[in-house]
C-alpha positions in Angstrom: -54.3 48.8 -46.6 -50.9 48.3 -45.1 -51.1 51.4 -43.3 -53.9 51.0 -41.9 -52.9 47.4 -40.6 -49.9 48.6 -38.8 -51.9 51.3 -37.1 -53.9 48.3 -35.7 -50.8 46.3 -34.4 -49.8 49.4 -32.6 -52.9 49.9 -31.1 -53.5 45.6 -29.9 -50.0 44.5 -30.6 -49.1 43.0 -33.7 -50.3 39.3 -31.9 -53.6 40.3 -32.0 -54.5 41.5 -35.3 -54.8 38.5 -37.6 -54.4 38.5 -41.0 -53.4 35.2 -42.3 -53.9 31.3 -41.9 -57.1 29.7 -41.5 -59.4 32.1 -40.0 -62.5 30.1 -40.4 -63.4 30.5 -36.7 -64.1 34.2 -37.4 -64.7 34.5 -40.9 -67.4 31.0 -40.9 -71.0 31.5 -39.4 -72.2 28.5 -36.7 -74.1 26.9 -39.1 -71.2 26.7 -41.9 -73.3 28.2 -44.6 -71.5 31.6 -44.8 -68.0 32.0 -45.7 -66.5 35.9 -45.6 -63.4 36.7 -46.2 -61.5 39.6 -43.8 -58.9 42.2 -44.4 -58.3 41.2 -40.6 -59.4 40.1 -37.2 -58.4 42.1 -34.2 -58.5 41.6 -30.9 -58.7 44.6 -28.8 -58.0 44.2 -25.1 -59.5 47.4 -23.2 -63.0 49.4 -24.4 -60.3 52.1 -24.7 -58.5 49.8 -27.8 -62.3 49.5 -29.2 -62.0 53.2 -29.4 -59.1 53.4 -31.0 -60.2 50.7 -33.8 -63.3 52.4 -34.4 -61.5 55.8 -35.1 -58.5 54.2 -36.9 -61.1 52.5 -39.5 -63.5 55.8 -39.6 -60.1 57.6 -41.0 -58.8 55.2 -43.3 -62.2 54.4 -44.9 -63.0 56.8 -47.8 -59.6 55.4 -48.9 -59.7 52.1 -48.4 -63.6 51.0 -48.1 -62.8 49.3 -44.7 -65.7 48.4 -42.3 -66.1 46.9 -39.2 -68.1 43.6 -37.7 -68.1 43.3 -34.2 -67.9 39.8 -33.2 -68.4 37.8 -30.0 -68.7 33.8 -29.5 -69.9 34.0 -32.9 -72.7 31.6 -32.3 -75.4 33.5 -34.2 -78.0 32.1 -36.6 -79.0 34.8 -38.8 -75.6 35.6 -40.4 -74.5 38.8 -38.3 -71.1 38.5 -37.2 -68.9 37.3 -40.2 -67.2 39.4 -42.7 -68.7 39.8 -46.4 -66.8 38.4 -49.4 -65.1 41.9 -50.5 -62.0 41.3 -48.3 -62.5 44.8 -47.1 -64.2 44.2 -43.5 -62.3 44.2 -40.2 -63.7 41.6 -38.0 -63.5 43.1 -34.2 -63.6 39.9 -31.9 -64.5 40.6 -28.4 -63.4 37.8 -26.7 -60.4 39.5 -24.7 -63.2 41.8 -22.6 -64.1 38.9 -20.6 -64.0 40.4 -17.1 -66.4 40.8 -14.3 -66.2 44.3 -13.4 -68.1 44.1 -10.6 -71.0 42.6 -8.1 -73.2 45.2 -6.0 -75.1 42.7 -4.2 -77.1 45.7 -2.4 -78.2 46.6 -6.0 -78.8 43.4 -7.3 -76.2 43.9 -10.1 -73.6 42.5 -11.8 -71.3 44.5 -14.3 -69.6 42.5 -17.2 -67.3 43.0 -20.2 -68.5 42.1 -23.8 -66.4 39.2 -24.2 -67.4 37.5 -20.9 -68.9 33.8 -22.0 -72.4 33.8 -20.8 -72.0 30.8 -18.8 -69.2 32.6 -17.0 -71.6 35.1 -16.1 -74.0 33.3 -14.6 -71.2 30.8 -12.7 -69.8 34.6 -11.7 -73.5 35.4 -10.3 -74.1 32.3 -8.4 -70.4 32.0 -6.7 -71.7 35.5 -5.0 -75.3 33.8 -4.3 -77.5 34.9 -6.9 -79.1 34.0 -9.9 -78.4 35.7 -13.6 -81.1 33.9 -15.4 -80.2 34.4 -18.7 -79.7 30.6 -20.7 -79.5 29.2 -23.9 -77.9 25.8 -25.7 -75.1 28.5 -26.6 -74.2 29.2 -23.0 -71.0 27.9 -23.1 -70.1 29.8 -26.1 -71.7 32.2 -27.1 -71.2 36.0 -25.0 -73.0 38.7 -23.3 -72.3 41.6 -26.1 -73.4 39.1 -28.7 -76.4 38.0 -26.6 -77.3 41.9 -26.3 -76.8 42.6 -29.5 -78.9 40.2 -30.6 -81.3 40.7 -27.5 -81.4 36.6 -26.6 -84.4 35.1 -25.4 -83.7 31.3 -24.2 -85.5 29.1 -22.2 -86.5 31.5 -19.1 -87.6 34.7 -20.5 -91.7 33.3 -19.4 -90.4 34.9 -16.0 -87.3 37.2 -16.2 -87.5 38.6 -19.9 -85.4 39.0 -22.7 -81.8 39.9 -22.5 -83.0 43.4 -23.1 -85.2 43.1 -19.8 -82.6 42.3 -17.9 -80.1 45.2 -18.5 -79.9 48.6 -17.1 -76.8 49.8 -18.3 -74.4 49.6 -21.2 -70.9 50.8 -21.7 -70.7 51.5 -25.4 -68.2 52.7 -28.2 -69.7 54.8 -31.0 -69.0 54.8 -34.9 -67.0 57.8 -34.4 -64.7 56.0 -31.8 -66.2 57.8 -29.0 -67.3 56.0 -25.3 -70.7 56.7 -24.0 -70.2 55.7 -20.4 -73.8 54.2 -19.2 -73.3 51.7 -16.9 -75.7 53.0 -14.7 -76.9 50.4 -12.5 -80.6 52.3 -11.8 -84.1 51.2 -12.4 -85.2 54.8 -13.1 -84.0 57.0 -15.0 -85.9 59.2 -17.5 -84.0 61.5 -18.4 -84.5 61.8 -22.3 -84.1 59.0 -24.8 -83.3 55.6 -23.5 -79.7 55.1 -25.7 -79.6 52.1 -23.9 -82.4 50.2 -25.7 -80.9 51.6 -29.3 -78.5 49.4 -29.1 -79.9 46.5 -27.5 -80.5 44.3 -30.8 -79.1 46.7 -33.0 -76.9 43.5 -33.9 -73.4 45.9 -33.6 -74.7 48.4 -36.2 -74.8 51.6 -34.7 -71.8 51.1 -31.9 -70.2 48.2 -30.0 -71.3 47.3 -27.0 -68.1 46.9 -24.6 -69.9 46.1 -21.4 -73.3 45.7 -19.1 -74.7 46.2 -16.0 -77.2 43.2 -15.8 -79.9 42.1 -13.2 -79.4 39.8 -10.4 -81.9 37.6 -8.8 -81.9 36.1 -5.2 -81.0 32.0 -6.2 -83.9 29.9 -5.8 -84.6 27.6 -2.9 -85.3 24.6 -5.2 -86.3 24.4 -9.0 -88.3 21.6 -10.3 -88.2 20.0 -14.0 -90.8 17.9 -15.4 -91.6 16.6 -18.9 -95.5 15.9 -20.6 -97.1 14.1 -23.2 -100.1 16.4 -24.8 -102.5 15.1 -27.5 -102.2 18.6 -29.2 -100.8 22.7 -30.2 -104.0 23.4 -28.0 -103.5 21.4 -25.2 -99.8 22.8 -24.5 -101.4 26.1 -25.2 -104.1 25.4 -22.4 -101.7 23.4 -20.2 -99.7 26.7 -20.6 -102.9 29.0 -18.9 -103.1 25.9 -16.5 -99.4 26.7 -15.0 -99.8 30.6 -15.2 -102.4 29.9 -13.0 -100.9 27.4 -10.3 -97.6 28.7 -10.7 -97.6 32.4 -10.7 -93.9 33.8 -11.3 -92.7 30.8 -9.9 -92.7 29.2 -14.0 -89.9 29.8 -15.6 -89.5 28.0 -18.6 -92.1 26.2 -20.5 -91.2 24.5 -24.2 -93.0 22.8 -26.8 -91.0 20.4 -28.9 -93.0 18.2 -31.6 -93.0 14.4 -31.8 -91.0 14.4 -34.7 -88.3 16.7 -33.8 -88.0 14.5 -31.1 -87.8 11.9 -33.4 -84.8 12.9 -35.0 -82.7 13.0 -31.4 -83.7 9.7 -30.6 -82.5 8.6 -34.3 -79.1 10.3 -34.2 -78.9 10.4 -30.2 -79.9 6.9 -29.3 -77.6 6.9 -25.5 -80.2 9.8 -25.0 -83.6 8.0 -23.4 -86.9 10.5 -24.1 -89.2 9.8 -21.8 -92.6 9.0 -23.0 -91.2 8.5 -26.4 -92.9 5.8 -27.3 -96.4 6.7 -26.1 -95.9 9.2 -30.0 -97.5 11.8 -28.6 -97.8 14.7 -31.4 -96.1 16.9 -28.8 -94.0 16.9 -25.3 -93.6 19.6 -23.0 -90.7 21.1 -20.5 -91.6 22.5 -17.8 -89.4 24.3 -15.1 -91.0 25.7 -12.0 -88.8 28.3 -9.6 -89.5 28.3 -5.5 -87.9 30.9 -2.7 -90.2 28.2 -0.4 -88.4 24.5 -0.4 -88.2 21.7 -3.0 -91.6 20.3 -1.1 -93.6 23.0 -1.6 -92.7 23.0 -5.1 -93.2 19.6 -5.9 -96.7 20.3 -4.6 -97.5 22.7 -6.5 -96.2 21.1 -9.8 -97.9 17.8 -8.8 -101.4 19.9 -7.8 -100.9 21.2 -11.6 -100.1 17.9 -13.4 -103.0 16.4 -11.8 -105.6 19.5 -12.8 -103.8 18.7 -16.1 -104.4 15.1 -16.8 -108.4 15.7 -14.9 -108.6 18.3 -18.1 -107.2 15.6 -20.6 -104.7 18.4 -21.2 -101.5 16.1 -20.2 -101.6 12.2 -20.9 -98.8 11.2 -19.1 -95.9 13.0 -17.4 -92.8 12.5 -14.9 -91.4 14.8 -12.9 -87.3 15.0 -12.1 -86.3 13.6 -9.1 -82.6 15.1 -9.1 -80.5 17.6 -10.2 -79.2 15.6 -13.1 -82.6 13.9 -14.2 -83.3 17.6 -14.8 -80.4 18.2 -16.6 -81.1 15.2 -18.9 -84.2 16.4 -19.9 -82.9 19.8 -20.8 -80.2 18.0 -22.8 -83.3 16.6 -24.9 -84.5 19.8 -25.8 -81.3 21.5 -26.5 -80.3 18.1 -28.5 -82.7 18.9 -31.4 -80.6 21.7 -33.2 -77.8 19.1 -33.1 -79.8 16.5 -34.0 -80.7 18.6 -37.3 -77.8 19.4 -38.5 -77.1 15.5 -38.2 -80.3 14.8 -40.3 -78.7 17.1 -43.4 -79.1 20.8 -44.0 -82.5 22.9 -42.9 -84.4 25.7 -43.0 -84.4 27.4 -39.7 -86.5 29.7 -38.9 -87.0 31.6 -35.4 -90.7 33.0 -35.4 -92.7 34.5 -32.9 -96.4 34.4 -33.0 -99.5 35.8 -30.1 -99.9 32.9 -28.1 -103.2 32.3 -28.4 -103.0 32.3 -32.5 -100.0 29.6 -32.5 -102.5 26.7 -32.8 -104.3 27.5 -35.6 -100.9 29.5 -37.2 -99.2 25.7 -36.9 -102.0 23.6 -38.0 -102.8 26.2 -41.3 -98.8 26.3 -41.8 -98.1 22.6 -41.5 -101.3 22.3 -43.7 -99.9 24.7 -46.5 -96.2 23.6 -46.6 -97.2 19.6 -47.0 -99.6 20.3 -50.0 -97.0 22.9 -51.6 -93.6 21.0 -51.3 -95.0 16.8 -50.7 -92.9 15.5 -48.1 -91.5 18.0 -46.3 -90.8 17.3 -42.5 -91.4 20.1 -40.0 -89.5 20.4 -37.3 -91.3 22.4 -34.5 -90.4 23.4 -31.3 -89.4 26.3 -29.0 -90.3 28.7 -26.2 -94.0 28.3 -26.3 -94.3 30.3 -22.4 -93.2 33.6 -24.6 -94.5 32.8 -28.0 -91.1 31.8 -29.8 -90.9 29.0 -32.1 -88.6 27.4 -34.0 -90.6 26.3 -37.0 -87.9 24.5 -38.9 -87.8 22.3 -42.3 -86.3 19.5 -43.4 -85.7 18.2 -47.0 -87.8 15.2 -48.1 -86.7 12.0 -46.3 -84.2 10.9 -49.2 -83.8 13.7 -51.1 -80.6 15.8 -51.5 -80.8 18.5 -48.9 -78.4 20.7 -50.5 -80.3 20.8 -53.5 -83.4 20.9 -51.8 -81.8 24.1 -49.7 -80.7 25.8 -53.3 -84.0 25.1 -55.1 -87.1 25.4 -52.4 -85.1 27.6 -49.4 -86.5 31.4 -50.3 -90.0 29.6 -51.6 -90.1 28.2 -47.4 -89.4 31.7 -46.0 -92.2 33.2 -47.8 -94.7 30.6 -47.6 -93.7 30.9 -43.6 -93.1 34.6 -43.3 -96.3 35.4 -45.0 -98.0 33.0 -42.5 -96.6 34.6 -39.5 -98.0 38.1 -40.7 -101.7 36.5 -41.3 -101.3 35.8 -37.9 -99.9 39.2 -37.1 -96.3 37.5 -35.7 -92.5 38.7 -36.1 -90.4 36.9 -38.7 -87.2 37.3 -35.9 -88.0 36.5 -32.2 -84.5 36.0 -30.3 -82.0 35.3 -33.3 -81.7 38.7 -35.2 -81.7 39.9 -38.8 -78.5 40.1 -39.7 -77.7 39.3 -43.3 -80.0 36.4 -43.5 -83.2 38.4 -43.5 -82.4 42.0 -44.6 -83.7 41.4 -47.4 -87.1 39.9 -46.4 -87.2 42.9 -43.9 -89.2 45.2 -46.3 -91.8 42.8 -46.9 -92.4 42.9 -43.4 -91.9 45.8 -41.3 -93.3 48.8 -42.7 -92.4 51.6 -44.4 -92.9 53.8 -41.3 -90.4 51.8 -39.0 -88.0 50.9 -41.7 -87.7 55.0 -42.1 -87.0 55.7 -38.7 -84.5 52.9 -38.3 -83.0 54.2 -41.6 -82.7 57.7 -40.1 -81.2 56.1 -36.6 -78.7 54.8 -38.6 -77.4 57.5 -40.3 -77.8 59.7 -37.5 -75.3 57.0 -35.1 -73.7 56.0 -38.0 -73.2 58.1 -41.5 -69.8 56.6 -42.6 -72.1 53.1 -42.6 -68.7 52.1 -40.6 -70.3 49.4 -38.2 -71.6 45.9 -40.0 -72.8 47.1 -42.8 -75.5 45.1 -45.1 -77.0 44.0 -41.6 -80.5 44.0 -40.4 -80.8 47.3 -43.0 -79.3 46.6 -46.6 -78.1 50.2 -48.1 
């Protein structure tokens, strides 16, 4: 192994390749329920230092059993960017390919490094004018490779798409230490197999993404926030066709949070005021409308919808932002419920996506089966209900230990849950990724078909099985 660690130092300088003290940051997952251990972390600096890594490691590892796991913010909730227990994985952390290459505002395009902080991106897109829609609670953190390797939803994705819908080009290194130059900036191009969407999600296990070339949108003349009370799953459903139908492509996000997950961010959050709160509806709604017109020809049209909405008994009550940071506070809310969890005690996450028209009857049936099966359970629901993501969490018993409640009822959860999102012909990973977490559920789910051709993608990209092994495919 000492061999192979020098040849690292020489390739990042010995200050960037870690191999002792507390490397917690890269070796412990978000949610501080993984622990790996690393031979090392490195930190390249150029793609052409990725390169090197990759074909250092593919030399030294029928020797040494070394692998790689590409890392970026290392925000990620399904266990897919920390190193195993074995001691024998390199962890390849991203974070010094933070540049903006490059703006082509006559192509509405904006070329970024791995490493760039996602927040950086889109304060990089609107210093030049323009919008780079992709957001999520992680924004400050987490980064574009991740976010692509994981291909992030977040809150807008009702209008612009996943992060996947919003590249066009990728700048990647291979398992074999090779560079595929794609940062192609076009719209068309079919010329043969689209590499580019192989590794969009592939979660860094058949090459490292070292850059992008993302879409830019014009920035919009106003944006309007506003938050509802609905009686029920079907109402927000309904209230959802409503603003389709007034709004056009002007909504852009549109979330669901239930009354008790609420609950627990005004418990551990008190300074935060949610409005409507104490009305207990069974669920609130965010709602984000987008307008190339002016602020007052939004507002109309957001008020023209609230009112069809309350005439249909869709919406009970609702208030609409009257500033910038009104709007930020009730984004705050939303994003405060993950935080607001992990306050609670430990829980079951999970990050589901279902046809929107089935989620009502998928959450009543679910919320049904889970109460009668484990007696006091609390089920924390809420998500991106415009694209049909939800994050249909659990919580232990009020009272009860939730560690042991996490060691004795977690893997009974994911299949009561799992096999409810297949009834209802759903995906058990909508914007958060396999990674180690579910690999092994995978089987159960996807079918033998896919899981062969993703097997024989892998091997194809990547026979050593050098890059993140034991992710999203165990084997």
């Amino acid at each position: 192994m000492s061999a192979l660690l020098d040849e690292l130092r020489h390739i990042t300088g010995a200050a960037h390749v870690f191999t002792d003290g507390d490397l917690s940051a890269f070796t412990q997952d978000w949610r501080r329920r993984a622990h790996g251990k690393a031979l090392a972390v490195v930190r390249p600096g150029s793609t052409d230092e990725v390169a090197a890594i990759v074909k250092t490691c593919a030399r030294h590892q029928a020797a040494t059993g070394v692998s790689l796991v590409p890392q970026g913010g290392n925000t990620g909730l399904a266990v897919g960017s920390v190193p195993d227990s074995s001691g024998r994985q390199v962890v390849l952390s991203l974070t010094r390919l933070n540049a903006v290459r490059a703006i082509d505002a006559d192509n509405l395009t904006i070329t970024v490094e791995a490493g760039c902080v996602l927040q950086n991106v889109q304060e990089a897109a609107e210093a030049a004018g323009y919008l780079f829609p992709l957001s999520l609670a992680a924004e400050g953190s987490c980064t574009l490779g991740g976010n692509l390797g994981t291909n992030a939803g977040g809150t807008q994705v009702v209008r612009y798409g996943n992060a996947r819908e919003l590249c066009l080009g990728l700048e990647v290194v291979t398992a074999q230490g090779e560079v595929w130059h794609g940062l192609s900036g076009l719209r068309k191009d079919n010329t043969g197999y689209d590499l580019r969407d192989l590794f969009i999600g592939s979660e860094g296990t058949l090459g490292i993404i070292t850059a992008a070339t993302m879409k830019l949108y014009p920035l919009p003349a106003a944006q309007l926030t506003a938050w509802a009370a609905v009686a029920s799953m079907e109402a927000a459903v309904a209230l959802l066709g409503l603003a389709h139908h007034h709004l056009g492509a002007g909504l852009t996000g549109f979330e669901v949070m239930g009354h008790f997950a609420l609950s627990l961010v005004n418990k551990h959050f008190p300074q935060l005021s949610v409005p409507l709160y104490s009305q207990a509806p069974p669920f609130f709604v965010l709602l984000e409308v987008s307008d190339h017109e002016s602020e007052a020809h939004a507002r109309a049209l957001f008020e023209h919808l609230l009112e069809s909405a309350m005439e249909q008994a869709l919406v009970s009550d609702a208030v609409v932002a009257e500033s910038l940071n009104q709007a930020r506070h009730l984004w705050h809310l939303r994003e405060s419920i993950p935080l607001a969890q992990a306050e609670e005690g430990l829980n079951i996450k999970h990050d589901i996506s279902i046809p929107i028209s089935r989620i009502p009857a998928f959450v009543e049936q679910t919320d049904t089966l889970l109460q009668r099966e484990i007696p006091g359970v609390r089920l924390v629901n809420f998500g991106h209900l415009g694209d049909g993501n939800l994050h249909y969490n659990v919580q232990a018993p009020e009272e009860s230990d939730a560690r042991v409640f996490l060691s004795e009822q977690e893997d009974r959860v994911n299949t009561l849950v799992f096999d409810s999102v297949a009834r209802f012909g759903g995906s058990i990973s909508a914007e958060h990724g396999v990674g180690s977490l579910k690999a092994d559920k995978l089987p159960r789910y996807k079918s033998a078909v896919a899981l062969d051709l993703m097997g024989a993608i892998k091997r194809a990209l990547d026979p050593q099985n050098l890059m993140n092994p034991g992710r999203v495919l165990r084997g």
